[in-house]
C-alpha positions in Angstrom: 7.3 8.5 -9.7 5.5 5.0 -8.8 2.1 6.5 -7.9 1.1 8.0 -11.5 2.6 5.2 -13.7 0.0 3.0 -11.8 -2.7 5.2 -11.1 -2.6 7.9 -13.6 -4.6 10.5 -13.5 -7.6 8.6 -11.9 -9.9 10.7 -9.2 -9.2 9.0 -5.9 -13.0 8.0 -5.6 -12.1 5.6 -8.2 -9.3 3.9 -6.8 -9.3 0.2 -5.0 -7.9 -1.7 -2.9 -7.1 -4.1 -5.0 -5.5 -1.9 -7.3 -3.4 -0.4 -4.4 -2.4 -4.5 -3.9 -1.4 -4.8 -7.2 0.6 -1.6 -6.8 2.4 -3.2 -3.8 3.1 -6.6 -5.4 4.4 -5.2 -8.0 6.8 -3.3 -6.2 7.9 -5.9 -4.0 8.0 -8.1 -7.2 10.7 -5.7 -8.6 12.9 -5.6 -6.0 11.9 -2.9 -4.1 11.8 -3.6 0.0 8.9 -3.0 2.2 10.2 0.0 3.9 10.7 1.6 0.0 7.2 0.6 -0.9 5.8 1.9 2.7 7.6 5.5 1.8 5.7 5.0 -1.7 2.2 4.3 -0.1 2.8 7.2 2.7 1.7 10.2 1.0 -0.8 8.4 -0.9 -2.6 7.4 2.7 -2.0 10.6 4.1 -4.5 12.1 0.6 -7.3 9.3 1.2 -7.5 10.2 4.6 -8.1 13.8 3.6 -10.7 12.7 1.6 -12.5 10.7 4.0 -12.3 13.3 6.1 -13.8 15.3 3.6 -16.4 12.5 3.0 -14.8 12.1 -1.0 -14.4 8.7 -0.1 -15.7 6.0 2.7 -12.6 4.3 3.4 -8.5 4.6 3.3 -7.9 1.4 0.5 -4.2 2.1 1.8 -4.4 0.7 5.0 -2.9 -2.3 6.0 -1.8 -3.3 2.5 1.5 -4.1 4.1 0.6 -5.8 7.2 2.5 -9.0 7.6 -0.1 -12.3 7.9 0.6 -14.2 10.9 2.3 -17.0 9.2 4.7 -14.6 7.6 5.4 -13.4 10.7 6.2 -16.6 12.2 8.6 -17.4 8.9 10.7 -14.1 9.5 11.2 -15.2 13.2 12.1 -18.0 13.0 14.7 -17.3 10.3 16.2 -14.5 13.0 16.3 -17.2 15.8 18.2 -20.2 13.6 
């Protein structure tokens, strides 16, 4: 529903990181919270590292799209402690 508006019907060689980012912000730009978009970005991990398994493709442009930087981190905390 999210993956093939964005992606179409591109082979996975083709497909960035960056365009994976711009997937992600634009998810989290419409509302939609990290745990939705990490439930979006699950299955299309779980197919890259097939095919980097199946040497298709070097790397998994997936991972660690979400990760939190360390100042954000810091942010969230100290929100939770005040």
């Amino acid at each position: 529903m999210h993956l093939l508006p964005h992606l179409g019907q591109k082979d996975i060689a083709d497909i960035t990181r960056e365009e994976v980012k711009q997937l992600v912000y634009g998810l989290l730009s419409h509302e939609k919270s990290r745990g939705t978009v990490k439930g979006i970005l699950t299955p299309l991990s779980a197919m890259f590292n097939l095919a980097v398994e199946d040497q298709h493709v070097t790397a998994n442009p997936v991972i660690r799209t979400l990760k939190r930087s360390r100042k954000e981190e810091g942010s969230k905390k100290r929100k939770r402690r005040s």
